[in-house]
N, C-alpha and C positions, 0 to 999 in steps of 0.2 A: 279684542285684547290689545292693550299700547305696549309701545316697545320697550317701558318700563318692566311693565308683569310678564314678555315676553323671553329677556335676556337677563344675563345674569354677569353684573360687574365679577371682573377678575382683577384681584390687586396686582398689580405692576411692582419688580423690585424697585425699592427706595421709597413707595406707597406708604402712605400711612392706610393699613386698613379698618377702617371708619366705618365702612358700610357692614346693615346685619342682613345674613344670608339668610333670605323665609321660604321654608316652603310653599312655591306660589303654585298655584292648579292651572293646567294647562289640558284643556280639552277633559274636564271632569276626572284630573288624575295628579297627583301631585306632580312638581317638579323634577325631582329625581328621576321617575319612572319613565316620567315624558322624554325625559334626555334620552335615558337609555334604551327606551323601547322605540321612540323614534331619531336617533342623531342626525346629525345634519352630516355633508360626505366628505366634509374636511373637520370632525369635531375633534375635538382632544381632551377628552376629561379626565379629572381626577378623581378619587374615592377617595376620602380620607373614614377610617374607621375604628372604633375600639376592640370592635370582639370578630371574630372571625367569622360567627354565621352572618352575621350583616352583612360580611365582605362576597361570601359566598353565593349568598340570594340577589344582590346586585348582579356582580357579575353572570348567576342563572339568568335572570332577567334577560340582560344584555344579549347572553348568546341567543337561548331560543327562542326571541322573537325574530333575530335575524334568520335563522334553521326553518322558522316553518313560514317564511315569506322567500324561500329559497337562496338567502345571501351567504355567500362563502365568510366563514368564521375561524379565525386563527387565535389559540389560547397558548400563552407562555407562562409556564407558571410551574413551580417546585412538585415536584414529584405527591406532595400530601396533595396540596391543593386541588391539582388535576382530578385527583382520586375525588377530592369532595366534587369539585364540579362537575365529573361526569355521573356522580349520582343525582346532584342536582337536575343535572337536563334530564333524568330517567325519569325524576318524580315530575317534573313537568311535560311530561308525554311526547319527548325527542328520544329518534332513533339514532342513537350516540355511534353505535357500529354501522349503520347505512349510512349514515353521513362522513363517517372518518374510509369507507372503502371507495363511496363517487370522490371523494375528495374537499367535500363541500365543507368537511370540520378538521384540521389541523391541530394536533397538541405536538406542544414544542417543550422540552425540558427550559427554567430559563435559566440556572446554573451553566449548564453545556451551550446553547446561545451564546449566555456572555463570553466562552471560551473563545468560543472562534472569531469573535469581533474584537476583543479587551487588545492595545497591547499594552504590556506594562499596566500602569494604573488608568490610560483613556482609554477609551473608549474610539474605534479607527471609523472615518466616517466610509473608506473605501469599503472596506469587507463591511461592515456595519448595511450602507446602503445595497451592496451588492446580495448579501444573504436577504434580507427582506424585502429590498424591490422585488427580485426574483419570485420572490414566495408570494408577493401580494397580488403580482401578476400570474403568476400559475394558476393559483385560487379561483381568480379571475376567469381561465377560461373556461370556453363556453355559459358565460354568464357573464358578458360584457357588460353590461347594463345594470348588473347588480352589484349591491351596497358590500362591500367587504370593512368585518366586522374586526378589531383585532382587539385583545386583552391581552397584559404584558404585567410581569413582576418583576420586572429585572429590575430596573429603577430602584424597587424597595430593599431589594438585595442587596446594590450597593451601597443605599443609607446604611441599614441594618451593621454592614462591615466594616461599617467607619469611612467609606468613598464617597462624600455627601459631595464634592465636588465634581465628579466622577455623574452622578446620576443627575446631578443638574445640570451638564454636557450631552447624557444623553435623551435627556427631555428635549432637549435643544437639535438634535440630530433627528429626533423624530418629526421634531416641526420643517427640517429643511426637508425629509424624503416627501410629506405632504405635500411639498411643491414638485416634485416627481412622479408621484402616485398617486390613485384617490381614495381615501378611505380613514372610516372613524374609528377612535382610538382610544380605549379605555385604560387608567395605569392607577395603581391603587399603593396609599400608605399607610400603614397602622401611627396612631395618632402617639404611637410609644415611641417614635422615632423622635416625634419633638420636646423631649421630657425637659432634655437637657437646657438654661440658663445659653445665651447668644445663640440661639439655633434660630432664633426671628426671622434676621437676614434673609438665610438659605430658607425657610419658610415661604420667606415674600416671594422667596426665587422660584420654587416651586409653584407656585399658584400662576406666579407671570410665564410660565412657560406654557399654562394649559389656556383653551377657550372657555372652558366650564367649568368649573369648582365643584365638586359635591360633598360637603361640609355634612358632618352629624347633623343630624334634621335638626331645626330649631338653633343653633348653637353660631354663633359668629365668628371668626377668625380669633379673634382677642376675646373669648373665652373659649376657646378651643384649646389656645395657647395658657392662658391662667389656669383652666381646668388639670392640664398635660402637669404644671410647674404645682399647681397643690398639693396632685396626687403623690409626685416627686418628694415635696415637703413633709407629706402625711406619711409615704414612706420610708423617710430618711428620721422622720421625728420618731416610729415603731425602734427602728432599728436602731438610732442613740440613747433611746430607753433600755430595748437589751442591752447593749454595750452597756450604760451607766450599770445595770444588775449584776452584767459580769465581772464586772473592775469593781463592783462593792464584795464580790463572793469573794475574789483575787483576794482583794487589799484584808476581809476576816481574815481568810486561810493562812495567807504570807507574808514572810518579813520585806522587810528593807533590800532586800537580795532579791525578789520577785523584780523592782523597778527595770535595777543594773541587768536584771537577762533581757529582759524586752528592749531594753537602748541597746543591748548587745545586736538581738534579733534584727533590731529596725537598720540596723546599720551594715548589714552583712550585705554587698554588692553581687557575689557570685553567685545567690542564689534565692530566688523567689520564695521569702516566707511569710504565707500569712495564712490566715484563720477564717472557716467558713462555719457558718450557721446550721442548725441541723439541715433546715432545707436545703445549703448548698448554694447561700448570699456569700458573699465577701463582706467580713468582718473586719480586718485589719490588712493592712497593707506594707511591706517594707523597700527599702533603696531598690536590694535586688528584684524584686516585681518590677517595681517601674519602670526597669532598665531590659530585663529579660522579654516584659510584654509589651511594654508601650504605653500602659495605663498611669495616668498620674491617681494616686489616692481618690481625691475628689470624684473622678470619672466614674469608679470603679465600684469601691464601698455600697452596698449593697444589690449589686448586681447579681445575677447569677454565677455559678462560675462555669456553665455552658457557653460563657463565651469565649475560653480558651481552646474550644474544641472545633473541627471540622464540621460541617454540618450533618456529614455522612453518620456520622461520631453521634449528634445531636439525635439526628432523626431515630437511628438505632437504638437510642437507650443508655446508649454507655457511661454516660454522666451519674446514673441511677443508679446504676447496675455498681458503680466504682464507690460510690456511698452505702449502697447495701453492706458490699465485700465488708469495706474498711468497720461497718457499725458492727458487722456478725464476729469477726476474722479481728478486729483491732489494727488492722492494717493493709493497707492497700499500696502494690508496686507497679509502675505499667511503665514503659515503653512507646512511643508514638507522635504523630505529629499532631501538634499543637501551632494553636492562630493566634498573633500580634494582635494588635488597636490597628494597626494598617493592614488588615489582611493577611499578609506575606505568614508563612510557614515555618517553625522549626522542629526539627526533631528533641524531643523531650523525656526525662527518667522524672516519672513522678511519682511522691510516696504521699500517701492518703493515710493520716493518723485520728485512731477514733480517742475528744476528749470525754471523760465522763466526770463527774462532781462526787461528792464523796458519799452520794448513796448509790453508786453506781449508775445513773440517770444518764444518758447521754446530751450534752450541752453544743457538740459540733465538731469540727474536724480543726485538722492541722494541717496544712498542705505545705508540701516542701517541691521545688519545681529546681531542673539543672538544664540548663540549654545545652545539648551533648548534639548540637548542627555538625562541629570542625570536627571531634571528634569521631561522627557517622561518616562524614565525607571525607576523612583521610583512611577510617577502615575498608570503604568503598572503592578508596582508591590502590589499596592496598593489597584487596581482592582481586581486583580489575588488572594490576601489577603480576600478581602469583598467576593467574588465567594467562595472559599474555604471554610471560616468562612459559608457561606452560603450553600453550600452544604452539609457540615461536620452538619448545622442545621436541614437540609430537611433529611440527613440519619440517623440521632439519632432521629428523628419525627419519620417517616418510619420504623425502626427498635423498638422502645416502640409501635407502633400499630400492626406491624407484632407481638411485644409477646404477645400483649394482642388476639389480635386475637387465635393467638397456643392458650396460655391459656383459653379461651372462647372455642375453641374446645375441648379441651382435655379433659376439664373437662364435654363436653358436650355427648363426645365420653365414658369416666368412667359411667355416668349418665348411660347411654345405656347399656353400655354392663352389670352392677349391674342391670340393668331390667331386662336383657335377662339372665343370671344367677338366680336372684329370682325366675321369670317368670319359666323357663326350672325346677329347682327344686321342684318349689311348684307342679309342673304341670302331674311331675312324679308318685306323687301315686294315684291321683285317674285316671291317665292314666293308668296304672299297676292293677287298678280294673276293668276298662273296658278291658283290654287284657284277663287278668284270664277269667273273667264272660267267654267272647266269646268263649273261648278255652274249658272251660268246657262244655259250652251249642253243641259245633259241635260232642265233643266228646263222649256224651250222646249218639247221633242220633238218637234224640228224634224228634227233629225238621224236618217238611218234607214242598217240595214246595219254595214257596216266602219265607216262614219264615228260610228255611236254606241257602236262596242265601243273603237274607239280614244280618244276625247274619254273615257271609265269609266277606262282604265288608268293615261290622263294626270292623270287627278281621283287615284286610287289611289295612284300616284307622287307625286304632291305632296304627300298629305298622310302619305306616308309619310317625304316629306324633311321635313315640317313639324316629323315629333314627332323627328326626330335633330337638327333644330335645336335644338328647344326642351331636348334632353338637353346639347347643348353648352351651350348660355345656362346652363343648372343646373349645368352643371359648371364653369363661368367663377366662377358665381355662389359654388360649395361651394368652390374652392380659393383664390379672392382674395374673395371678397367675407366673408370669414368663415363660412361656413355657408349652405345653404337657408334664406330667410324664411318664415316662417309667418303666416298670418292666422287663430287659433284662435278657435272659437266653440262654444257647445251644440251636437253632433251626433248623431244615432242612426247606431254605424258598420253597424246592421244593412241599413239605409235605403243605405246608400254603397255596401254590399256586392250589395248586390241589383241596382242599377240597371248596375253594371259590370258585371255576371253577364249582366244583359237586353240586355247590346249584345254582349256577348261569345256567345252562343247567338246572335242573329241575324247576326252576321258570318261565323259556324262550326257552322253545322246540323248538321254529320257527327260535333259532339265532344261527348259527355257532361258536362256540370256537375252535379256537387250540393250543394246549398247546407243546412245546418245550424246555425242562429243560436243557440237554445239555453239563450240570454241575457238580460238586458238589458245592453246593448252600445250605453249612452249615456256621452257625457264630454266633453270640453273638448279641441276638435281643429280642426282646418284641414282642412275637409271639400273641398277641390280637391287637397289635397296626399295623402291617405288614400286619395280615389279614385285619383289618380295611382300609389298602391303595391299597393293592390288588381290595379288591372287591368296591371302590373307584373308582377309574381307571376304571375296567371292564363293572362297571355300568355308569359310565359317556361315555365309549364307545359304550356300548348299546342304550344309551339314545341320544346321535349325530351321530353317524354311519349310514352307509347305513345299510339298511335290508336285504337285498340281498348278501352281502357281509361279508366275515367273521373278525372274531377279533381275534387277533395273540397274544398271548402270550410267551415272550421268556425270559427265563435267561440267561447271557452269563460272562462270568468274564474278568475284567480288571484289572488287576495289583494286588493287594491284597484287592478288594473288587467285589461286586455282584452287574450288572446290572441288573432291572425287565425292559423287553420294551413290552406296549400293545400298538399296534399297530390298526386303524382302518380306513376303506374307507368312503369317504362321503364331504359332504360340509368342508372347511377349518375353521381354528378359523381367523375371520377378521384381519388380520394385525395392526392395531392401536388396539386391543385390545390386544394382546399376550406378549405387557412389563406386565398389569394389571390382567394376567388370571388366577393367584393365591392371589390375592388380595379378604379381606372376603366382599360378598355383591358385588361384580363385574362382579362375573357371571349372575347378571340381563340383562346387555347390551347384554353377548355375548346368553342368552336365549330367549332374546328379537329379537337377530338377527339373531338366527336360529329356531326362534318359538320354544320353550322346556318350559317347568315350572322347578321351584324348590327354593331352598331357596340359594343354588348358597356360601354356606360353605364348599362343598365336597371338590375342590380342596385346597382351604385353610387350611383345616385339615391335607391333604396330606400333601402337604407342611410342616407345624410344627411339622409332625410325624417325615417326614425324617429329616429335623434340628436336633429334639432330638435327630436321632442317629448317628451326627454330619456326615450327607449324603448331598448332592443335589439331584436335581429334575430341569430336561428342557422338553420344548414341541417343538416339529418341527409341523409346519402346510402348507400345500398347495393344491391346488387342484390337482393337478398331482399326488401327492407322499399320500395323505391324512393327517389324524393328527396322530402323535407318540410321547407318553409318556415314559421319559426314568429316571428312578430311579438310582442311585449311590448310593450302601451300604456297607461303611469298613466294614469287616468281624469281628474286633475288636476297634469301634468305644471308642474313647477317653471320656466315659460321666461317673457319678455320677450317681450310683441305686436310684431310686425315686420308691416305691410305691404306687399305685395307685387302685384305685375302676375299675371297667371294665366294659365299656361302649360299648354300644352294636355296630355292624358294621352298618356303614352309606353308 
C-alpha cells in the first residue's frame, strides 16, 4: 500500500478543502473501520454524522475491539447515548459490567465533565488536564503497555449550545495532553451543527485540530457542507410556504387592523412573542425574543423551540408534554429555567397558547416568554433576609435564656457553696471538742473493753469528719475566695514525701509503699499544702488499688521543675470519666463505678493546690498499665505569698 491509500489529508484552517475523502480499503476492510478498529496511539479522529445509529455502531466498533484485545476504554458521553452504547457492546458480545468493575471500561457523564473543567465560557487547561491525565493514567494501570481508548462528546455539546469557540479550544487542549499522555481519541459531530451559512471557517477549524477525518462515506468536505446548506434551504423553503398559507388565511379572515396588531407585537421589547408550528418550529419572531434570548430572527425561525430548554428539560419530555397540555387545556403556564443562544440561564413565566382556524383544526401555538431572573433573585433574596432576620431572632432568644439559665446556676452554685463554708466552719469547733474529749479519755487508759473500742471509732470518726470539713473550707476557699492560698517557703519535697509515706504504712500495715526520690527535689513551696497533695494522691491510691499490689512513689525532674508520680495497680478510671476526674463532686460517678465512698473533693483539692503553685497535674488510666498520677512542680513558681490558716491533711 503507498502512503497516498494509507493516510488521509486533513484540511488545515485557512485550507481550501479541495481534496475528496474515499473510502479507501485497508487490510481488506474499509477505511473507517481500519481507523477505528486499529488507531494508531496518538490518533484523534473525528466522526462527523447524520443519523445517530451511524454514530452509535462507529463508536461500538471503536470500543469493543479495544475491550476484547484487553485495552482500557474511556466513554464521555450524554446520559442517552451511554445507554445506546452500552447496548451496543452487549450485541457485540462485550461484558459491559466485567469490564466497568476491573476498571478496564469507564463511562463518564460528558455534561458533569464539562462542569468541572468550564470556567466561565473556556474551557481551564489546568483542571481540564489534571481530571484526564489522571483518568488516562489510572486506566492505564496494570496495563502499561496497553492502547487506551477514549470517546468524547463534549466537544459536540458545546457546538450544539452555541460555544463553537469554546469546542474548538478544547479540541486543541486535547492535542496538548497527547503530548502528555498516550492514547487514541475518538470525538464525534452531527453534521446538523454545520447547517448554518459562515460556520466554513470553524468547520476548517475543526477538521485542523484532528489527525483523521471521518467524513459520511463517499461524501467530501464541500458537499458535506452544500448537502448540511440545502437541506437548510429545503427546510426554510417548507416552512416559508407555510407561513405564505398562513398570512393568506390571515389577510381572508381580517382587516386592516390584523397588520397594526403584529407591528404592535413585533415591536414589544419586554417580552418574547412569537408563534410556533404545530410541531413546535419557531414561526415568527419579535424585538422582545431577541433581546430576552439572544436569537436574531434569522438564526432561529424554524428551529425547534427545544432549544430554549435545559437539556434535563429536553431529555425528559417536557417540551411535548407543554404542547400536549396547551393543545388539550388551550393553555399552558409554567415557570422555569430556560437557555439563551449563549448557554447562560434565566428564570422564566411561560404561557403556551393553543391557535386553532375556524374549523376548529389546530394551526400552532403562541408563545408569550417574561424573563422574571431580577425579579426571582430579589424574592430569593428576600427570603434569605426574613430566615436571617429569623434566625438572628431565635439566637438572641437562645442566647438571653442560656444567661439566664448561667445566671440561675451560679447563683445557685454561690448559694451552696456559702452553705458548705458556714456549714464546715460552724461545724469545726464542737467537732474539735469531740476530738480533744476522745483523745484525752484513750490517753487516760482509764477505759477498758467495749468502752475503749468505742471511745477509738468515735476518735476515727471525727477526725475523719475533720478532714471533709477542712476539704469543704478549701473548696469555699478555691471557688469564692479566688484560688487556695499558699504560704511558700525552701522545702526538700523528698523530706514531705517521706514523712506522709511514714504515716501512711503505720495506719496501713497490710499495703506496700515504695518510695523512689532519685533527685534533688528542693524548691520554693508551701510545705503543708504538698504534704496535703502527697497524702491525697497516696490515699486515693490506697482506697482504688489493688491490695495485693504495691503503690510506687517516684520523684524524677524535668527541665527546671519536679515531677511527683504515684503510681498504682488495679481496676482503670472509666474512660468518659477522666476529662471530669478533677472536677469537685465528680468523684461520685467514678465511686459509684468502682464501689468506694467519699465525698469525692480529694482530687479537686489537688488540683487547686498545684495551680497555686502555678504547676499541672495529668492522670493516665488503663487496665494493662493501671492508673498514674503525675504532678509538675517549677522549682521557683511565678505566684504572690498569700498567707493562710493550716488545714489539716485530707
Amino acid at each position: 500500500m503507498n502512503d497516498e491509500a494509507a493516510s488521509l489529508h486533513v484540511v488545515k484552517a485557512g485550507e481550501e478543502a479541495t481534496e475528496r475523502i474515499r473510502p479507501v480499503a485497508l487490510h481488506g476492510q474499509p477505511l473507517g473501520k481500519a481507523l477505528l478498529g486499529q488507531p494508531a496511539q496518538t490518533d484523534h479522529i473525528v466522526e462527523f454524522y447524520e443519523k445517530e445509529e451511524v454514530l452509535f455502531d462507529a463508536v461500538a466498533y471503536f470500543a469493543s475491539h479495544g475491550l476484547a484485545t484487553g485495552e482500557p476504554v474511556i466513554l464521555v458521553a450524554t446520559e442517552a447515548h451511554r445507554a445506546a452504547l452500552v447496548q451496543r457492546l452487549r450485541l457485540k458480545g462485550c461484558r459491559v459490567e466485567s469490564a466497568r468493575a476491573t476498571g478496564q471500561l469507564k463511562l463518564l457523564d460528558a455534561r458533569e465533565a464539562l462542569s468541572r473543567f468550564m470556567v466561565g465560557e473556556e474551557p481551564n487547561w489546568e483542571k481540564f488536564s489534571s481530571i484526564f491525565g489522571e483518568l488516562i493514567e489510572k486506566s492505564r494501570e496494570g496495563r502499561r503497555e496497553a492502547r487506551v481508548r477514549v470517546y468524547g462528546e463534549m466537544v459536540d455539546l458545546l457546538w450544539r449550545e452555541g460555544n463553537k469557540q469554546a469546542a474548538v479550544r478544547l479540541e486543541e487542549l486535547w492535542n496538548d495532553l497527547a503530548r502528555l499522555h498516550s492514547f487514541s481519541l475518538l470525538c464525534s459531530y452531527a453534521m446538523g451543527n454545520f447547517y448554518k451559512a459562515g460556520d466554513e471557517e470553524l468547520f476548517d477549524k475543526v477538521c485542523g485540530t484532528h489527525s483523521q477525518v471521518m467524513p459520511v462515506e463517499g461524501i467530501s468536505m464541500h458537499e458535506q457542507r452544500a448537502g448540511s446548506l440545502q437541506k437548510e434551504i429545503e427546510h426554510r423553503k417548507q416552512l416559508e410556504a407555510t407561513l405564505r398559507e398562513a398570512l393568506k388565511q390571515r389577510t381572508v379572515a381580517a382587516d386592516g387592523g390584523e397588520a397594526q396588531f403584529r407591528l404592535l407585537i413585533e415591536s414589544v421589547e419586554d417580552y418574547a412573542i412569537f408563534m410556533l408550528d404545530r410541531h413546535g418550529r419557531v414561526a415568527s419572531w419579535n424585538v422582545g425574543a431577541e433581546r430576552i434570548k439572544g436569537y436574531r430572527a434569522q438564526e432561529i425561525i424554524g428551529q425547534h423551540f427545544s432549544r430554549f430548554y435545559p437539556d434535563e428539560d429536553v431529555t425528559a419530555g417536557k417540551c411535548e408534554r407543554e404542547l400536549q397540555v396547551a393543545a388539550r387545556d388551550g393553555r399552558f403556564e409554567d415557570e422555569g429555567w430556560r437557555v439563551k443562544r449563549d448557554g447562560s440561564r434565566f428564570w422564566a413565566n411561560v404561557v403556551i397558547s393553543r391557535m386553532v382556524n375556524r374549523d376548529g383544526e389546530l394551526i400552532g401555538f403562541a408563545k408569550v416568554t417574561r424573563d422574571l431572573t431580577q425579579r426571582r433573585a430579589l424574592e430569593e433574596e428576600r427570603i434569605a433576609r426574613v430566615a436571617a432576620e429569623t434566625e438572628t431572632t431565635r439566637l438572641v432568644l437562645a442566647r438571653e435564656a442560656l444567661e439566664r439559665a448561667l445566671a440561675e446556676q451560679k447563683k445557685t452554685e454561690e448559694l451552696r457553696e456559702q452553705l458548705l463554708g458556714v456549714v464546715g466552719h460552724d461545724l469545726r469547733s464542737p467537732l474539735s471538742s469531740v476530738v480533744m474529749g476522745a483523745a484525752t479519755m484513750l490517753k487516760r487508759g482509764t477505759l477498758q473493753g467495749a468502752d475503749a473500742k468505742a471511745v477509738a471509732r468515735i476518735a476515727r470518726s471525727a477526725d475523719r469528719m475533720s478532714k471533709i470539713i477542712s476539704q469543704l473550707l478549701d473548696l469555699t476557699r478555691a471557688r469564692l475566695g479566688g484560688g487556695i492560698p499558699i504560704d511558700p517557703k525552701p522545702i526538700d519535697l523528698v523530706e514531705v514525701c517521706a514523712e506522709v509515706m511514714a504515716e501512711y504504712e503505720t495506719a496501713h500495715p497490710d499495703r506496700a509503699l515504695s518510695f523512689d526520690p532519685g533527685i534533688d527535689a528542693r524548691g520554693l513551696w508551701d510545705r503543708e499544702r504538698l504534704a496535703q497533695v502527697v497524702a491525697n494522691l497516696i490515699g486515693n491510691a490506697i482506697q482504688h488499688g489493688k491490695p495485693d499490689s504495691p503503690i510506687d512513689v517516684q520523684l524524677r525532674a524535668e527541665g527546671d521543675a519536679v515531677c511527683l508520680v504515684v503510681h498504682n495497680d488495679g481496676s482503670p478510671i472509666p474512660a468518659e470519666l477522666l476529662p471530669s476526674i478533677f472536677d469537685p463532686f465528680r468523684g461520685q460517678s467514678m465511686r459509684t463505678a468502682r464501689n468506694q465512698d467519699g465525698l469525692g473533693l480529694g482530687l479537686f483539692i489537688v488540683r487547686e493546690i498545684v495551680r497555686a503553685h502555678s504547676g499541672e497535674i495529668r492522670v493516665h488510666s488503663t487496665e494493662a498499665e493501671g492508673t498514674t498520677f503525675v504532678v509538675k512542680l517549677p522549682r521557683r513558681p511565678p505566684f504572690q505569698v498569700r498567707l493562710c490558716a493550716r488545714p489539716g491533711r485530707q
